[in-house]
Structure formats: C-alpha cells, structure tokens
N, C-alpha and C positions, 0 to 999 in steps of 0.2 A: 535380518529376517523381518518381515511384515508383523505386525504386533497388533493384535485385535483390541481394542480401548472399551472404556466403561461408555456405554451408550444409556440416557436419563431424558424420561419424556414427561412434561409439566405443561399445565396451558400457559399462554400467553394473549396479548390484546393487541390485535391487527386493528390499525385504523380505519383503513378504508371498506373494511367486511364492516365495523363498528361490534366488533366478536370475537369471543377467546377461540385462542387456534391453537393446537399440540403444539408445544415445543422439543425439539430433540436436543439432543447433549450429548456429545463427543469430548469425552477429555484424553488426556495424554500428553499436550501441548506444552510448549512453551510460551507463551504470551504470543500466540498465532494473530500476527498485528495486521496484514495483508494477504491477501487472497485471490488465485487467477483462476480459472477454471477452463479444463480442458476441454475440447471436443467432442468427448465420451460423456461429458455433463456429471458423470458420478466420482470424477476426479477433481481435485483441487491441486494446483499448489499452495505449500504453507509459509510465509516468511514468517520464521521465529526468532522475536526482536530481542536483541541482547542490550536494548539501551540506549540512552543519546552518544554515550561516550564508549562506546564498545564493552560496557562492563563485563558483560559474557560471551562464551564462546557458545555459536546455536548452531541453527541449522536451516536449511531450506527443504523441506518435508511434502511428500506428496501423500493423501487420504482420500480413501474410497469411500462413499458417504454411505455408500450401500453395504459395503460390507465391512464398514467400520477399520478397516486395516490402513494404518501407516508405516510407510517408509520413509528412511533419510534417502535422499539423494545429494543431498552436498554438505561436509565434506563427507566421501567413505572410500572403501577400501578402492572402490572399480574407478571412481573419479580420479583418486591422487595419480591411480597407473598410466591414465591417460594425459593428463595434462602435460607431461615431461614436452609431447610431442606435437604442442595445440599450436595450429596457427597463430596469431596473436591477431586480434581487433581490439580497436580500441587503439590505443596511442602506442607508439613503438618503447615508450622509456617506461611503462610499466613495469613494475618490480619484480614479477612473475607470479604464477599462483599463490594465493591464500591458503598456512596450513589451517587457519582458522577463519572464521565467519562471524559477523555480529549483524545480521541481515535487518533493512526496514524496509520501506518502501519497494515493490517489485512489478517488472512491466513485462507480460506478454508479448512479442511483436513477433514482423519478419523483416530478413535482411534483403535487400534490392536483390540478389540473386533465389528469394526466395524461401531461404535459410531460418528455420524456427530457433529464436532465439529468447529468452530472457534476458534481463538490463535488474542488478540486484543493485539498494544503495548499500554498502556496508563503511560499519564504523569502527571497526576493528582491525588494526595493525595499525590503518591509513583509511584515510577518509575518500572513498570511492565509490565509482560505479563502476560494476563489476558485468561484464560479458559471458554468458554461459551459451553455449548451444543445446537446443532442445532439440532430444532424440525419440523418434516416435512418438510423437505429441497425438496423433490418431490412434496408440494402441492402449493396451492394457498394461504396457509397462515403458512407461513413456523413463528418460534419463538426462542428465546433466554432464555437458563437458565446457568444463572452463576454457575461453579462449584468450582471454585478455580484459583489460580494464584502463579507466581511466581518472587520473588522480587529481582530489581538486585542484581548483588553479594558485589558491594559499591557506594559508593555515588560519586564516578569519573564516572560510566558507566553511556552512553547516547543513550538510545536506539531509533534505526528509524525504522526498517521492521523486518517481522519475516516471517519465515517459516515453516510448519510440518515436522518433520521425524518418520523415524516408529518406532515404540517403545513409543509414548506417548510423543515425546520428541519434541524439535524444534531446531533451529537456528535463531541465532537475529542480528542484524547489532547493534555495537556502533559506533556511529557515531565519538565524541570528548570527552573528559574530561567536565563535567559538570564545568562552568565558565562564564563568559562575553560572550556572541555571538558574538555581532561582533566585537571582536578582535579575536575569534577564527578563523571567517570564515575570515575575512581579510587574516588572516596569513596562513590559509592553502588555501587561491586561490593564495597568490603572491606567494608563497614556493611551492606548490605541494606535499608537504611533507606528510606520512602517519598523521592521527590525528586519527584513530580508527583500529575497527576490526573485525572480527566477533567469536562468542561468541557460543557456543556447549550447549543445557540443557539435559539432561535425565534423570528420575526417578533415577536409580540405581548408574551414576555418578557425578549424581548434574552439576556444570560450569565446562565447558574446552572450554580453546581461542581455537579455532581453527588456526593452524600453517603457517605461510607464509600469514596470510590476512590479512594485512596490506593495508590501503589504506585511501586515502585524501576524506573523509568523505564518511563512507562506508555508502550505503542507502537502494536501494530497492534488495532484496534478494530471491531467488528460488531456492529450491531443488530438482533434478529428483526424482521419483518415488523410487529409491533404496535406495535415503537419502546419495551415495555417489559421486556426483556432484553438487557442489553448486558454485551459479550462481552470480555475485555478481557487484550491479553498486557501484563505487567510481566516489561520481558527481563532486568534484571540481579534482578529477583526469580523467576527461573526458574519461573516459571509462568502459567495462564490461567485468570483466574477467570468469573465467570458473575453480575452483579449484578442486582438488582431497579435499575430506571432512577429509579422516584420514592424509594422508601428506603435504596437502596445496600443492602438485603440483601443479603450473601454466600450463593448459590445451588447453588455447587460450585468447585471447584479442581481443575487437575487438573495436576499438577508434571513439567516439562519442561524442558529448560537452554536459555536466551535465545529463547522467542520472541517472533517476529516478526509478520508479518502474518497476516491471517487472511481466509480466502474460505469460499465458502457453494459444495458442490458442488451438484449435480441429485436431490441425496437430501434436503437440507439439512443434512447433515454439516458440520463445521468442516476445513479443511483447515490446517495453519499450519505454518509452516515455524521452524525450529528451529535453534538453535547449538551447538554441543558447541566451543567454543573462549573461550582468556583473553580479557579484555579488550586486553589489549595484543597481541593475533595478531590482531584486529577492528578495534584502529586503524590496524597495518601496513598491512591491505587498503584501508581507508580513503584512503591516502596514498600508494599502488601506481597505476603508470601500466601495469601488468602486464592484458593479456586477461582473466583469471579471477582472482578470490581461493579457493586452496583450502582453506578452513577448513573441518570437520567439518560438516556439520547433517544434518537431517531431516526427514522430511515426515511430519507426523505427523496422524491422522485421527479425529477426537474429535467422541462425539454430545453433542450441541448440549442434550439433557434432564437427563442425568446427567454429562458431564467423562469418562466413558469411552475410553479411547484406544488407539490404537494406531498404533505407527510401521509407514510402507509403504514408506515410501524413505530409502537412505540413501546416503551421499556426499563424496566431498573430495577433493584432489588434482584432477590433469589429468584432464578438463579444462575443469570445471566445479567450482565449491563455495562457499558463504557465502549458500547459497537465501535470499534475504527473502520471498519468494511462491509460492504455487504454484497452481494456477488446474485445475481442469476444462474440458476442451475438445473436447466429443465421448469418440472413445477413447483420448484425449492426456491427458496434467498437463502444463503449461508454466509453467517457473521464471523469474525473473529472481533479480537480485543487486543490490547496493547497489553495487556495485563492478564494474571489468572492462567487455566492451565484447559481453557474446553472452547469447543467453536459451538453455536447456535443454528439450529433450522429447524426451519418454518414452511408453509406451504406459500406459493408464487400468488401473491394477490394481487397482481400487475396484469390490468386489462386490457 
C-alpha cells in the first residue's frame, strides 16, 4: 500500500536567484541515488542503492511529490506474477528474473517499437543491466514488468549509470576493475588516472568499449536523442566530457569537482549534480546510518552544444547534502543522494 512520508520545509541558497529558497524533505528512502521523472511531472521514479557490491536488497520506488505517497514497484507481489511469462529482451542467456535488486544508475527510454521501458544497472546476484517495461507511464499508476537483462561481459566490469540508445540497445559506464574499494578509489583520486570506461550493448553487436573513453571513474552517463553523443561524467577526474559515440572524439569538457549523474531538463540542458568533498568525507557518508550526508555539492547546468555552465544550486550541511541527481519537475528540481534516507525540493530556477 502507498505510505504517506514525513514531508520538512527549511530554507536553502539558490545560486542563480543569489536567495534562500524553501526547501522540501521527503524521507522514507533508501539512499534514493537516481531519479526519472514521469510525465505527470509530480511522479518520480526512485532507484534505491544497495551499494557498489550489492550489499543490500532495495527497491525501485515510485513518489508522488504532491502527495508525498510512495510505492514499491519492483520487486512485489504483482511484479513476481508476471514475469513467469515476460518476453525476454536483453540477451537470450540471461539467468531469469531477479528475486532480489540492489539498483544504481536508471535510464527512462523507448524501445524502436515504441515500448516504455527502463534500463536499471543492478549489483546484486550478478552484475547487470536489467530491462523492465513501463506500464502507464502517462497515468497515475504507472508499473513495472521485468523483461530481461543483460550480464556483464566479465567479472573485471563495474558498472555505475546507463543509458538508452536506439536500436534496443544502451550505454553503461564502468566505472573500475572489480576489487578492493578503497584502494581503488584512493588510487585513482591521488593519480587521476583512467580506472574505467564506457561500454556499447546492442542486440545485433552484443559489447563494444566505446573508443577514447577513458576516464577516473566513469559515472553518470547521457546520450542525445540520436545515440551519437554521449555525455559523460569522470567523478574523481572532475569533469564532464562530451564524446562522438562511434570515434570517441573529444567534443568538449567542461571542469567541475566529482560529478555525478546527469539528466536532460525541458530545454535539453544537462543538469548534473556535483561534489565539492575528499574522497574520504564520501566514504564516511557511504558507511553513515545518519538521515542525510552533508557534504558540499552543486547543481550545476551545462548546454549540451558547447560544455558551457553554470552553477544554480548550492548546498551541504542540515539538512540535506552529497546530491547525486537532480531532475526537473515542472517548477521543481528534485534531488536525491547516495546516502541518507530523504530526496530534496526546491523551486525550478532554470530560465
């Protein structure tokens, strides 16, 4: 059943007004890490991150920002009934439905036939990306039916964001070689050194690295509409570059401290959310049973042509802070976090 949450309203400092704006607070969450936004504009969905290593079993959550009510929609009871019966997309040698979920990164799309789908990455059983189809994505009770999934191509890939291309296919960020954490990420913040890459799927070609994408933990990932520009943040390489899809040309860069994910506003702007903290005040939050992580970040709003930018929000402390997302939502931006247990909104100060 639908579950009404603790809603908390505190100011906040919007950059580009140069003025405290109301801030809202929705808890209930699990460390609601990414964020898509439906249609209806007062719907979200939630990815609830169980971790780099699957540590927890979560959920994929949808919340009504108006009326504060969330629901699970994957896994529950009406999902499991149906998947016995699911077409499969994605790769035929998939294992079969997930009874559990450890969700990160999540991409809205459509399938060539038209089809509303989500692309979830999850790290729990097996390291994939997961196919759902979206049912009523226009209405007031929009739902989830697992179709299939596709599994990494080995057990070094680590995946963190994905995104739709056309053809049924996606893009997915690897972030490092599956290993110790934090010696990974120690060594790729004092180095800056490439530690991943991004990663090509499509039905008819199966994996291809995509060429020259290289970068110090590749993360939250976007594709234009044509599937030949992809957009891509390298967080301990403090920036977001802009690649050609078929030769990894370098298109632009645009330098910013740890980002993270990335969404496409109603302009087609980049929206991306942003870190201004050590690595090691990032794994504290990580390992915090604490409401919020306040660590520094930003929202920052970069055209999509030239890497152009500009910060609009900024933040930390109580009591909210450590944005990995920020989303458009009518005359809202609605944040989540990797951490912590509440999503954040604000009013739309995008001109």
């Amino acid at each position: 059943m639908p579950r009404i949450l603790t809603v908390l309203v505190f100011s906040f400092f919007l950059v580009s007004c140069g003025s405290d704006s109301e801030l809202e607070i929705i808890e209930g969450f699990y460390h609601p890490e990414d964020l898509e936004v439906l249609p209806d504009e007062s719907l979200l969905l939630v990815s609830e991150y169980g971790g780099l290593n699957g540590e927890h079993a979560t959920v994929i959550s949808l919340i009504n920002i108006v009326t504060q009510e969330r629901s699970i929609l994957f896994p529950n009871a009406s999902t499991k009934a149906v998947v016995e019966d699911a077409t499969i997309w994605g790769n035929s040698d998939c294992p079969g439905a997930p009874e559990e979920i450890s969700p990160h990164g999540i991409h809205m799309g459509q399938r060539s036939d038209g089809t509303d789908q989500l692309l979830v990455v999850n790290h729990r059983g097996r390291e994939s990306v997961e196919f759902f189809e979206l049912t009523g994505k226009d209405t007031q009770d929009p739902g989830l039916i697992w179709r299939g999934c596709v599994v990494a191509p080995d057990k070094e890939v680590w995946f963190n964001d994905v995104a739709t291309l056309p053809g049924n296919g996606f893009v997915v960020t690897h972030m490092m070689p599956h290993g110790d954490i934090s010696e990974l990420l120690q060594r790729a913040e004092t180095d800056q050194e490439p530690t991943g890459y991004v990663l090509e799927w499509l039905p008819e070609t199966q994996w291809k690295k995509i060429p020259k994408s290289e970068g110090a933990i590749n993360n939250g990932i976007l594709a234009s509409a044509d599937g030949l520009t992809l957009y891509v943040a390298h967080y301990l390489g403090n920036q977001v570059v802009a690649i050609d899809r078929i030769s990894g040309e370098n298109l632009w860069t645009a330098q910013m401290p740890s980002p993270d994910n990335l969404s496409f506003n109603k302009s087609g702007d980049l929206l991306i959310a942003s870190h201004d903290a050590t690595l090691a005040e990032v794994r504290a939050c990580s390992h915090s049973e604490s409401d919020y992580c306040g660590i520094n970040f930003s929202i920052v709003l970069v055209n999509p042509e030239d890497g152009s930018s500009q910060t609009i929000i900024e933040g930390s402390g109580a009591p909210f802070g450590g944005a990995t997302v920020a989303v458009e939502a009518g005359d809202r931006i609605v944040m989540g976090s990797f951490t912590g247990n509440r999503i954040a909104i604000t009013k739309n100060v995008i001109n």
